[in-house]
N, C-alpha and C positions, 0 to 999 in steps of 0.2 A: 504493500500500500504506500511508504514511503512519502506519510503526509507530514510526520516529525513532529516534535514536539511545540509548545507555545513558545518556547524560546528561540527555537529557529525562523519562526517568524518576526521576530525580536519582541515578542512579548513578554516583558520580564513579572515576574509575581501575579501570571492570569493562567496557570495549569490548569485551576478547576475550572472556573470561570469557559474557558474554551474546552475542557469537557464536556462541562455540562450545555454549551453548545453545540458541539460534534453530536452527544446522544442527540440531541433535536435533526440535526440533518441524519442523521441516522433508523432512527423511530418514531420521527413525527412529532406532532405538540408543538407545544408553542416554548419562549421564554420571550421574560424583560428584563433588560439589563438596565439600573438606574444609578445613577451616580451624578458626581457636580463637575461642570465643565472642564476639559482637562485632562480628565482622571482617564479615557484611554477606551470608550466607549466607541467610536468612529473606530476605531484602529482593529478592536475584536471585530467589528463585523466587517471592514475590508476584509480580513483574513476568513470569516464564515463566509462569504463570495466568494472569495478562491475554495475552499471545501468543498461549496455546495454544488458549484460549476464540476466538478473534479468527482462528486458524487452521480452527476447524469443531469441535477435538479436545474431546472429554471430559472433564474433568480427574477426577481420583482423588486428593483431596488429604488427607493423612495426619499429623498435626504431633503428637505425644506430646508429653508432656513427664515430669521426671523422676519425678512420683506415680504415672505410667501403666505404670512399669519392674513394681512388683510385680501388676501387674491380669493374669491370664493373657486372652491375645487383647483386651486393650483396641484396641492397633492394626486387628485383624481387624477389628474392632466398628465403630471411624469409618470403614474402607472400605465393607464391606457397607452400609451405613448410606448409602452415597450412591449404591448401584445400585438399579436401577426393578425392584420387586416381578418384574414378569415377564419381567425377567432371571433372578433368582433362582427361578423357580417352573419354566423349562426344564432348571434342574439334575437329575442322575438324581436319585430319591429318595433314596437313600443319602449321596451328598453334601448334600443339598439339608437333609435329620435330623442331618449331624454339623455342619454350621454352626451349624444352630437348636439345637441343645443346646449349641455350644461359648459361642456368643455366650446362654445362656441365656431364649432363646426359647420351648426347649422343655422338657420333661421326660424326663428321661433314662428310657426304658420299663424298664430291668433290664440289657437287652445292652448290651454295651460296645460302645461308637462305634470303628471301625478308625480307629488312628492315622494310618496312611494317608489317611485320606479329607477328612482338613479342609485340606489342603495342594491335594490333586485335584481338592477342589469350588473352592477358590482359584484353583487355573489352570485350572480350566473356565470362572469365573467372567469372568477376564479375557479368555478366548479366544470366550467369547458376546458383549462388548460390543467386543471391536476386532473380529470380524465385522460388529458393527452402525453402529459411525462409528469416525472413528482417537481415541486414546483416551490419554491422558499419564498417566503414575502419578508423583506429587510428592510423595516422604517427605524432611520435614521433619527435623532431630534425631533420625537414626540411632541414635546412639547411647542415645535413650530409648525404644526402641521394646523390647515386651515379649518377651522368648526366645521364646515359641510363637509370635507375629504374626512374627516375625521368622524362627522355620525354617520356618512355613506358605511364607512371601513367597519366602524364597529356594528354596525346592523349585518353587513355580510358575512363577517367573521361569527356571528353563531350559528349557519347554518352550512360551515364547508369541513369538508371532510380535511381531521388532520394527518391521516395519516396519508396524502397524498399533500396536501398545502399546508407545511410550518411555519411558523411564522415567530421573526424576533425582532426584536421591538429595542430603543435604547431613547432613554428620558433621564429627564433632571427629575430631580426628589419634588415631588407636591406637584408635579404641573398640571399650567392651568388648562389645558386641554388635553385631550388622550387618556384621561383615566375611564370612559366609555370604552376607547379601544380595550384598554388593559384587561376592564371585568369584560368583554365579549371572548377574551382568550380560549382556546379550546384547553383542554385537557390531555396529556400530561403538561401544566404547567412551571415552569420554573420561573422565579426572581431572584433574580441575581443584586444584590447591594454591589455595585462595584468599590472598596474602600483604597483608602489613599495607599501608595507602595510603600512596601518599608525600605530600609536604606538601602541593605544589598540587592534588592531590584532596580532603584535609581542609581547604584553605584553600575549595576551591567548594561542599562540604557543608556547611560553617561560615556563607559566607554564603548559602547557599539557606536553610537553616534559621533564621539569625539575624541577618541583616542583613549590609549592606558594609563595615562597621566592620572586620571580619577578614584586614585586609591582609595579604601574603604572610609580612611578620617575625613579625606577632600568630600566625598558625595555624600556623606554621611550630616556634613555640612549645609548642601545643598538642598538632600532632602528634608532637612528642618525647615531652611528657608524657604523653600514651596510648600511645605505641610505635606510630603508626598505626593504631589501632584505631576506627574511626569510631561505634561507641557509646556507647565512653568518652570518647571527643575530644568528641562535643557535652552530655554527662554535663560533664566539668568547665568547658567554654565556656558555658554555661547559667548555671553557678554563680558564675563571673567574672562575667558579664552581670548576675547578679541581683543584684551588689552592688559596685556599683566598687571599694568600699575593700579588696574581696576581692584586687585585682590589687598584687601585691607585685615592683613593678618589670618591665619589660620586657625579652626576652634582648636580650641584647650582648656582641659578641664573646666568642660561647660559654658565655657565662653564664645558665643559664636563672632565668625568676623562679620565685619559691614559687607554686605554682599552687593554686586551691581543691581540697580531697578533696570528690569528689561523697559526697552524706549515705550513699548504700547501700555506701560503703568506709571510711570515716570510722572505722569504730568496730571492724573487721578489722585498719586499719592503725593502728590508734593503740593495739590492743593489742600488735602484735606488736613496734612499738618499745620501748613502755611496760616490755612482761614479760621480752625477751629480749635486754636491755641494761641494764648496769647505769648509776648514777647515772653515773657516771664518760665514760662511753662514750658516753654520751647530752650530755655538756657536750662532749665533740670533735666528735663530729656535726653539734652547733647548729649550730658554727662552718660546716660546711661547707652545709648547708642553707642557712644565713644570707646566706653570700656566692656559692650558687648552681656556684661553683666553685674548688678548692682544692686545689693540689698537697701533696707530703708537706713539701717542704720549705719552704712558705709555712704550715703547721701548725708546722712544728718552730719559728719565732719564737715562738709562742704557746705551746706545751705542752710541758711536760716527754719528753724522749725516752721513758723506759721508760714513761709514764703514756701515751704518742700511744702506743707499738707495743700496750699490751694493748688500747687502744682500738679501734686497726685489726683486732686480729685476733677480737678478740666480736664487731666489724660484720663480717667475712668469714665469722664459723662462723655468725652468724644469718643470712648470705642479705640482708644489708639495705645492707651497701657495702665496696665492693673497692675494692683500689687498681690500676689499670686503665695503659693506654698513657700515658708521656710522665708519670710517678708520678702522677696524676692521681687525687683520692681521687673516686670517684664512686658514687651510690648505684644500687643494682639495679635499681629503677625509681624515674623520676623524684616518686611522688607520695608516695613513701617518703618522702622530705624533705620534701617537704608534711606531712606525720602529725607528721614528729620536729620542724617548727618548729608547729607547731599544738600538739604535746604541751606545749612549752616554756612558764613561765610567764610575764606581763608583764615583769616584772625579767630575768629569765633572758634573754631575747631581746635587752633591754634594751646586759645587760652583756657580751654576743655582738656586738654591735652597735657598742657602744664600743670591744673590743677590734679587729673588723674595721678602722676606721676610724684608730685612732692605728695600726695596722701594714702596713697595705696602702700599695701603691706608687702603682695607678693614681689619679689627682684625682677622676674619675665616682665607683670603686666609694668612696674615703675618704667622698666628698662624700654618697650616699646611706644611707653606716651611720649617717653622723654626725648626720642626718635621723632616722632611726629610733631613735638612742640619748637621745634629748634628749625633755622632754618636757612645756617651756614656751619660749614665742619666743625665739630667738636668731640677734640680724642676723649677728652673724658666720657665724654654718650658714648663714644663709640666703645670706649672698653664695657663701659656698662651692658651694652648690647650685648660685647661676643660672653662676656659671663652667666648673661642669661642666655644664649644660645648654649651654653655649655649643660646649662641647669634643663633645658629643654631637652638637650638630645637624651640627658638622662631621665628624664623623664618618659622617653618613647615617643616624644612630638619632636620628629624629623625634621617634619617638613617648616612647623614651625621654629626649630632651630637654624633652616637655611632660611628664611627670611629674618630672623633678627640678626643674621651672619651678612646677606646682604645689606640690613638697614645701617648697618658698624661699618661696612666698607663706604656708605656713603657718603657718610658722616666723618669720614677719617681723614685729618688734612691732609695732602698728596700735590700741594704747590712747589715742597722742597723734594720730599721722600716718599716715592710711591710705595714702597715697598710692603708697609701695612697694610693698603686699603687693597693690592694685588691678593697679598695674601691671605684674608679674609675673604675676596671675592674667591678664592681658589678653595676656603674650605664652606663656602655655600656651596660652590658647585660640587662639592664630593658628597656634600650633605644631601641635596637634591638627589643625585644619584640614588645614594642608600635609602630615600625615602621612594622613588622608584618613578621620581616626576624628572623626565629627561629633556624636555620643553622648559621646565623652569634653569635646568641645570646649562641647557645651550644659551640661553638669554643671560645668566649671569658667567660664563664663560666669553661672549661676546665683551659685553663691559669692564672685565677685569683685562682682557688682553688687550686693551686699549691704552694700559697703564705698565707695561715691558720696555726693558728695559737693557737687562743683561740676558746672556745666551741662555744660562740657566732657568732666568724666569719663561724664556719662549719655550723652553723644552717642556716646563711644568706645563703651558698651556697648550701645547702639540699634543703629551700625551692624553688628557681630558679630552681634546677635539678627538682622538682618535679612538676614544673607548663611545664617544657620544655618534661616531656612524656607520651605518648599515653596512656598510661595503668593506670588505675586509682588506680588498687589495691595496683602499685608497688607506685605510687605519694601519694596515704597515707602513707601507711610504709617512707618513705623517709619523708613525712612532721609532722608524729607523731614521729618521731627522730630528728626532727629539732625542734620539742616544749618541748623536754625532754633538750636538750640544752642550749634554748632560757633564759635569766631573764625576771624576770617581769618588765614591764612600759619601755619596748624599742620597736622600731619602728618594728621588725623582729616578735615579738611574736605578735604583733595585725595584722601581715600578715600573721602569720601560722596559727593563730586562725578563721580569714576568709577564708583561703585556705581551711583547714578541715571543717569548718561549709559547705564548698559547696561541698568536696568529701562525704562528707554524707547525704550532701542533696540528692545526683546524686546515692549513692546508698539506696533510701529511707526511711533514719531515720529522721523524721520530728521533732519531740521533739529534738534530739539531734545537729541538724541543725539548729533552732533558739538557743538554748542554747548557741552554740562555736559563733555565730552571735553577742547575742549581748556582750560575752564577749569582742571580737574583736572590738567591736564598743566601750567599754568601754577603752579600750586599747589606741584605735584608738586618740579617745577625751584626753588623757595624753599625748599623744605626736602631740597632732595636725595636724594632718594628716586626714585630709580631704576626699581625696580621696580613704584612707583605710574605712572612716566612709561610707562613699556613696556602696561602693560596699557589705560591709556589709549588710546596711540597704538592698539595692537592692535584697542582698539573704534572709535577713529576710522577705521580703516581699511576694519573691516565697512559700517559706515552709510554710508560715502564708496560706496564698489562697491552697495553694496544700493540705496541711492539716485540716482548717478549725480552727488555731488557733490565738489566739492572736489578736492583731485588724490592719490589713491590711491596711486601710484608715491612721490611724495616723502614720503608716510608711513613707506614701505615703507622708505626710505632712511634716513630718521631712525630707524626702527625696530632696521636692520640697523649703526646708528653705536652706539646705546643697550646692543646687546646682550651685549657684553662685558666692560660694566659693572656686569651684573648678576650678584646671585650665584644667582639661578636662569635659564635660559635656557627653560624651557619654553613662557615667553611668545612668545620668538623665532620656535621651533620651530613654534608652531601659527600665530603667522601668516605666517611663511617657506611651510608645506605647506597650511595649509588654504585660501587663496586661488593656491594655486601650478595654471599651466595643465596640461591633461591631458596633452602633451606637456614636462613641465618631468622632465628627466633626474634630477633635484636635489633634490625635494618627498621622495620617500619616502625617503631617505638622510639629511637631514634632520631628519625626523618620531622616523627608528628612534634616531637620536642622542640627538634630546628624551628619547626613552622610556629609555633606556639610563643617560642620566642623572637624570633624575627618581628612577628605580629606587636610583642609587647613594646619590644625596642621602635614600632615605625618604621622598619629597614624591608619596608614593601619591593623594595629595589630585586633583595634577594628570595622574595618567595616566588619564581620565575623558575628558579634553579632547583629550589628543593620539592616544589611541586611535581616536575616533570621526574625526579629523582623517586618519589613516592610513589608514582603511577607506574614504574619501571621495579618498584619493590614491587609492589604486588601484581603484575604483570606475570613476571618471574616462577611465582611464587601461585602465579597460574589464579589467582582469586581476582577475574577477570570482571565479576558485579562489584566488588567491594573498589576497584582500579575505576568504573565507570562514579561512582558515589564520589571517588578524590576528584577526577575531575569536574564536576558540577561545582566540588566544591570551591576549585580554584577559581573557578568562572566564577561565585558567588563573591570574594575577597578580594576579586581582582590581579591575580598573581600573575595574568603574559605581560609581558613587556607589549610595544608595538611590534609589527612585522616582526612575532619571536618563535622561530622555528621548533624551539624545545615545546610550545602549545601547539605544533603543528605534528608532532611527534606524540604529543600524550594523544590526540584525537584521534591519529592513525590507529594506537595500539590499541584503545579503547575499542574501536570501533572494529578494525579486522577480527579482534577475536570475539565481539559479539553477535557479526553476522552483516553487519553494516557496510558489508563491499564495497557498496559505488560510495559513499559517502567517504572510508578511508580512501579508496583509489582517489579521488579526485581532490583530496588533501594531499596526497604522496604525489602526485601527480604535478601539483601545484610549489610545494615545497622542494623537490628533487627540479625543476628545473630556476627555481629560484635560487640552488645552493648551484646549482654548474655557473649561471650566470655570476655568481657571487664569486668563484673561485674556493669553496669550501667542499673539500674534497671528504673533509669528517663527515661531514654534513649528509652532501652526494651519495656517501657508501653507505649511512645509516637509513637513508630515504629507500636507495636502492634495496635494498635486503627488505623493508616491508614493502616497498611494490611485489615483489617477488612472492613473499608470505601468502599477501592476498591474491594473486592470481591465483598462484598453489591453492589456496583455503578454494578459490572458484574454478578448480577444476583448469585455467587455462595454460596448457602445457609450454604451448612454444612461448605464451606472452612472458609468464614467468622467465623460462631461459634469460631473454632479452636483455630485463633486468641484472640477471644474475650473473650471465657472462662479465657483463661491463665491472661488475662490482669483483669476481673474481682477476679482471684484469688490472682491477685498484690493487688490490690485495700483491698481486704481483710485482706494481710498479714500485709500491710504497714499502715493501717487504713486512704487510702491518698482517700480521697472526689472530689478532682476535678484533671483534669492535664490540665491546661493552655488554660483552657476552650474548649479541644475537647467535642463536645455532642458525645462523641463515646457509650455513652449507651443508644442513638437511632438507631444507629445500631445493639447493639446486641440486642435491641428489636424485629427490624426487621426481624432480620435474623433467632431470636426465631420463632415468631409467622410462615414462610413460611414454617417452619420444625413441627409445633406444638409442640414446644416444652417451653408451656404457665410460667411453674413454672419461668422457667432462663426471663419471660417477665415480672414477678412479681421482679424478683431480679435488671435487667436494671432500673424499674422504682424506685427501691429503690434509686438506685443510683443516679437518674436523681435529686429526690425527697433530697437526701443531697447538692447536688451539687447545687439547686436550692432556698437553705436559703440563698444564697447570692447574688444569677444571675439570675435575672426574668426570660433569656431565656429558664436557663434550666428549671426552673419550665413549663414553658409554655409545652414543650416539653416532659417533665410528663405528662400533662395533655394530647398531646394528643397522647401516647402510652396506656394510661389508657383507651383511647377511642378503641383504638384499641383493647385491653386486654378482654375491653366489649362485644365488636363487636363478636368475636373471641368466647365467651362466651354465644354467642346467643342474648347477650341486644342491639340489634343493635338500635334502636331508641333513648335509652340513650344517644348511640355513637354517634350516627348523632348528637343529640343535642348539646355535647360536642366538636364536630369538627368544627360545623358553626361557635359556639361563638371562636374558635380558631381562623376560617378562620377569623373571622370581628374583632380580636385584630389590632389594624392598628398600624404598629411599634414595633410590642413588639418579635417580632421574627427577624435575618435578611432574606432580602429574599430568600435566597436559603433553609433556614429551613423553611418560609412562605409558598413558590414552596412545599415544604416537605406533609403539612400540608394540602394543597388543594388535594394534591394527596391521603393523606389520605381520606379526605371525601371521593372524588370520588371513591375510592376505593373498602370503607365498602357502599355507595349508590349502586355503582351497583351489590355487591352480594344480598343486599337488594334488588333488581329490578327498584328503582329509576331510570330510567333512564335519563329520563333528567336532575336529579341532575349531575348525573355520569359524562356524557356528558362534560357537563360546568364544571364542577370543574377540570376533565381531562385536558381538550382542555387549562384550562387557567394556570391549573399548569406546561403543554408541552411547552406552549410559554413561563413563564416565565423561564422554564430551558433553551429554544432556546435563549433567551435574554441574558442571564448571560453567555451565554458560555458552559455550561454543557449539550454535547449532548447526554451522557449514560444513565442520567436520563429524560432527553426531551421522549426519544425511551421509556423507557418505562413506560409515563405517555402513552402517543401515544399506547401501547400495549395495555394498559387497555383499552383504550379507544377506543383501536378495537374491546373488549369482551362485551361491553356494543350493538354493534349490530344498535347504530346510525351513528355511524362517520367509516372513510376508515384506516385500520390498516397501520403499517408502509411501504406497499408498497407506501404511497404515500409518497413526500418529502416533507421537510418541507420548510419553508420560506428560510431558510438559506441554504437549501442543492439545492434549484430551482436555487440562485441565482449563487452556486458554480457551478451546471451543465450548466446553461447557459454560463458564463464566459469561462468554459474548452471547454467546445462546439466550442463556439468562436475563440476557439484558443489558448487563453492567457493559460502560464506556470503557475506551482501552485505555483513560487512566484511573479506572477504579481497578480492572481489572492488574493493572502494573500492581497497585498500590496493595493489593491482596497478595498477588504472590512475590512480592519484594520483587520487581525489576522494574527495569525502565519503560519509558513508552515504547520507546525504539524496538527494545523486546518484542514488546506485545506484538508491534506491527510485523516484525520479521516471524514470529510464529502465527500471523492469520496467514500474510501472502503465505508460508508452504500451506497451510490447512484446506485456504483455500485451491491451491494448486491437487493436493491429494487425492482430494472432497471432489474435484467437481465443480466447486460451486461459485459463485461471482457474488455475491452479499452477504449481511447478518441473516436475513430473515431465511434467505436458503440452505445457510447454515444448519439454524433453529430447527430449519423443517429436515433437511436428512440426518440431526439426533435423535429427531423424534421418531423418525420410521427406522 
């Protein structure tokens, strides 16, 4: 069916919501969807158009708006307007004259048109075209529809059949017309409240729409200041975007910043402060807008008693701020305080600013009034700044510690000595980094390299330019010019030197990659820099195991003495998990820790790296539903970068081993030639080895090859022995042998066979291609021999290559004529693929196991697709159905299409009807 979930429409936080729509295109009935403008009501039902088109059904699509309210039957008009003439021409004549005159078609003869009759040719109209195919009616904005289209609609809707015409409906709360439509609804009816998004839905509309910069703190922001409203959350994220200087600090602890008023409110809300507050009221307010959040009695230092109370109470009688929970003076909405520090004049903000700052307790907020009160250099503000940027990062507010690091660079005199405000601007831009905003971190990289000076300083801003773009070939050039610059035994050269050891890892020079490794690490240890040593090691570690050089474990040791010395450990974390065996109890315990704290720290930057690292633990580890649940998750927190290959890599793996074919191919598809254009040859051979997977997983023999070739002739050129332990040269085993093409199944096992002086599995896994190689060869009884003792290794495989392994026996047994070996090794390598989640290969253990001539091919279903047919049978939507038996939608959809391929059948309801007989 491959209709996907609410999110791949970019619905974010509407799953049920568009379920319990789909059941209506599904089974008929009606719903209404009601919610306040905004909120995402227009955007479900474009998407229930595409559904219902895509189901066979008709649509009837009806959207007024509010100029349409005085038009009598404007709404009649764009229905009628989308039915086929000779619909309309089987109407009696009587109805067929009150249409054509109501909609002005016709000329009115003299006789008055029966009021009756424009509603009757309406539900005649409907009950001719859900005769002819099934038929969806989608009214947009209820509450704009015209009184007569609106009593026409509800008098016909109680007399049509719903289970040929459904009908969903979207209104504001209370409107003043349409609540006749609503009570004419047929039954089964649904209402739907649609309510405001929570964060991590405005956080994943924020960055589908506007990039990854919108980490969980940033939109979390945003959707305060909308109230959850996801039209107006990317209305004022837009406006942030389109000016950085627009951003008036970051929230912290509870403190929201001034957010921009989007232009279409600007001038609503800046009258309603301006007119219905007086001078007075509007000087206490600043205060409170200014410093984002302020109790009564952190006001009472500043303002006269009786002069604060009339103040409070003009902002209570206007509607524009109360004083709330825990005396908390807080504004009705937050964009309100936006309007009232916008209304404010330069000075006026000025001298808000200054009083914030000589009165407040905390050191962050004194330190950024005192930034905004001033308004020529001053070192003293400026150190106060970077001390509260200190106090911020430890705090876990990142991103507000790279802005109070840019406000210090501002502020820092640089008429005689650039050299402080450089280097404050250089550790904003690191800070931004680690908070994962790479937009903010290029804007304040532009500004500080404006202020260079000596070779050194150009080098420090070469290599930040070179870690902040896309293109690897241009970030080596730029970083092998920043170590032509750099001296020796400074902190910038043991950073370029680990930068380049990993641009060359990434373009496969393995010798050359531990070389710049461990100079950097030697670098690293002269200036004490910890956390240049950890990631160093981290990369010597990869190219050690990629390569097959060096001794990898004592990496791992040094790596694990380093780590508690660091004040970030996510370094630890990913190479603790992401080289950890698929058997290692310990890797995703680990990993979630990394993630846990990265989160606490703000350092969104690195949850990119350990996410994809999690998804490849439990990959591994073959627990391929619990690997699709880490992805959502990372999608919910925000963790890809932009254009970030490593999320291009978790959706592949997620998805080829759920059944998701076309959906990973056309990620691998997309990624694999983005990494050759890129010049990333890591990249290229990781991509290539899951194209290869998923063809093999669909049965395509030579496509697979294609792949596999090319990535065996990396492997050749680069002299690289493993890649991050894909067994991908059991695939081109495989895909060898279907093709007979036995030599390339000599060179897979070669490879298995180096790969395997380190990694029992892949040995294992030699051995049993070799069996296969045999088989293949005619030695079949060798082979059998070879396979059992693989099958009875207990552990030494994970199960999904175990699954692998049985399927082999059975395999080479039934061309052998074994057949009840066949049988049983079959049937029990199909259930173990049904267990794991892996339907593409379940099918075609199940296939073989229909050539063997004892057991029923795949017209039969299996455990998991009985219990999906039943459930849909039943009734339930396919994401109730997910939600019952714990998997995804995706699931559900990948076991109807085979059920319904099995079956015969082409719907639910034909479904329903061959369980029932």
């Amino acid at each position: 069916m491959g209709e996907g979930s609410a999110i791949d429409y970019g619905l974010f936080g509407r799953e049920d919501a568009l379920g319990v729509l789909t059941d209506v295109l599904d089974r008929g009935g009606s719903a209404v969807m009601i919610g306040e403008p905004g909120v995402g009501k227009s955007s479900l039902l474009k998407v229930v158009d595409q559904l219902a088109q895509r189901r066979g059904r008709r649509v009837l699509s009806v959207a007024p708006t509010q100029f349409d309210r005085g038009l009598p039957f404007a709404g009649l008009a764009e229905l009628v307007n989308q039915c086929p003439e000779e619909t309309l021409d089987r109407l009696p004549a009587p109805q067929r004259r009150a249409i054509a005159v109501a909609l002005q078609r016709a000329e009115q003869d003299g006789s008055e048109v029966d009021a009756l009759a424009i509603p009757v040719a309406v539900r005649s109209l409907l009950t001719l075209l859900g005769q002819a195919s099934l038929v969806a009616l989608v009214v947009d904005d209820l509450q704009w529809l015209d009184p007569a289209s609106a009593g026409s609609l509800a008098f016909a809707l109680r007399g049509i059949d719903p289970s040929r015409v459904c009908v969903l409906l979207a209104t504001r709360p209370d409107p003043a017309v349409g609540a006749d439509v609503i009570r004419s609804l047929a039954e089964p009816r649904h209402e739907l409240l649609l309510e405001q998004l929570p964060d991590w839905a405005i956080g994943q509309l924020l960055r589908k729409h506007l990039g990854q910069r919108w980490t969980a703190p940033l939109a979390a922001g945003v959707a305060r200041a909308s109230g959850g409203n996801p039209f107006l959350a990317l209305m004022i994220a837009q406006a942030m975007q389109s000016d950085l200087s627009k951003w008036h600090w970051s929230a912290q602890q509870g403190q929201d910043p001034i957010f921009p008023v989007p232009p279409s409110l600007a001038g609503i809300l800046g009258e309603k402060v301006s007119v219905l507050l007086s001078q007075d009221a509007r000087d206490v307010l600043l205060l409170v807008a200014a410093a984002g959040r302020l109790t009564v009695s952190q006001l009472q230092r500043f303002v006269e008693e009786a002069r604060l109370r009339s103040a409070l109470e003009a902002a209570a009688d206007a509607d524009i701020a109360k004083v709330g929970a825990g005396s908390v003076v807080a504004f009705t909405h937050p964009l309100l305080a936006s309007a009232m520090y916008d209304a404010a004049a330069p000075d006026e903000r000025r001298r808000a600013h200054r009083t914030l700052a000589d009165k407040l307790e905390d050191p962050v907020e004194r330190a950024r009034h005192r930034a905004k009160s001033i308004s020529t250099p001053d070192e003293t503000a400026a150190d106060e700044l970077e001390c509260a940027a200190e106090i911020s990062r430890a705090r876990g507010a990142q991103q507000l510690a790279g802005e109070l690091l840019e406000a210090a660079a501002l502020v820092t005199p640089s008429d005689v000595d650039t050299s402080d405000s450089l280097r404050r601007w250089l550790e904003a831009v690191d800070t931004y980094i680690a908070a994962g905003d790479a937009l903010a971190a290029r804007t304040a990289l532009d500004q500080g390299a404006a202020l260079v000076v000596l070779d050194e300083q150009e080098a420090q801003v070469l290599v930040r330019r070179a870690r902040l773009t896309e293109d690897l070939r241009g970030a080596r050039v730029l970083t092998e010019q920043a170590l032509r610059l750099s001296p020796t035994g400074g902190e910038v050269r043991a950073q370029i030197l680990q930068e380049l050891g990993e641009y060359h890892r990434m373009e496969g020079h393995g010798r050359l990659a531990i070389r710049l490794a461990d100079l950097a690490i030697a670098e690293a240890v002269i200036v004490e820099r910890v956390d240049l040593q950890l990631a160093a090691l981290g990369q010597r570690q990869g190219a050690e195991r990629m390569w097959g050089l060096g001794k990898p474990l004592e990496t791992v040791a040094e790596i694990d003495r380093l780590a508690g010395l660091a004040a970030s450990s996510s370094e630890w974390a990913w190479s603790r998990g992401f080289y950890a065996e698929w058997n290692d109890s310990t890797a995703e315990r680990v990993v979630r820790d990394g993630i846990a704290r990265a989160v606490a720290a703000g350092r969104y930057g690195d949850l990119s790296s350990l996410y994809i690292c999690l998804v490849m633990v439990l990959v591994r580890a073959s627990r391929f539903r619990e690997a699709s649940t880490a992805l959502d998750e990372a999608d919910r927190v925000g963790a890809w970068a932009d254009f970030s290959l490593q999320e291009d890599m978790a959706r592949i793996l997620v998805n080829e081993y759920t059944g998701q074919l076309d959906v990973a191919r056309e990620v691998a598809e997309r990624a694999t030639a983005a990494s050759r254009s890129a010049g990333f040859t890591y990249w290229l051979a990781g991509f290539l080895a899951e194209l290869g997977f998923i063809e093999v997983s669909a049965r395509n023999w030579q496509t697979a090859l294609e792949s596999l070739r090319e990535l065996a002739g990396i492997f050749a050129s680069t002299a690289m022995v493993d890649l991050e332990q894909l067994l991908w040269p059991v695939d081109y085993a495989d895909a060898a042998l279907q093709v007979g093409a036995l030599p390339e199944v000599e060179i897979a096992i070669s490879l298995l066979r180096r790969q395997g002086e380190a990694r029992p599995e892949a040995a294992v896994a030699a051995d049993r291609c070799q069996a296969l190689l045999n088989a293949a060869r005619g030695e079949v009884d060798d082979a059998l021999t070879d396979l059992r003792r693989i099958v009875e290794l207990d552990g030494s495989e994970c199960p999904f290559e175990a699954a692998r392994s049985r399927l082999a026996l059975g395999q080479v047994a039934r061309r052998a004529g074994y057949k009840g070996t066949a049988a049983e090794a079959l049937t029990a390598a199909a259930s173990v693929f049904d267990e794991l989640g892996v339907p593409r290969w379940a099918e075609r253990a199940r296939d073989d196991a229909g050539r063997v001539g004892l057991h029923p091919t795949t017209t039969t279903l299996t455990a998991t697709e009985h219990r999906v047919a039943e459930l849909v049978a039943a009734g339930r939507s396919n994401q109730q159905v997910a939600a019952e038996l714990f998997m995804s939608v995706k699931t559900v959809e990948a076991n109807l299409t085979r059920i319904y391929r099995k079956l015969s059948v082409r719907s639910r309801t034909e479904l329903a009807n061959h369980l029932r007989t």
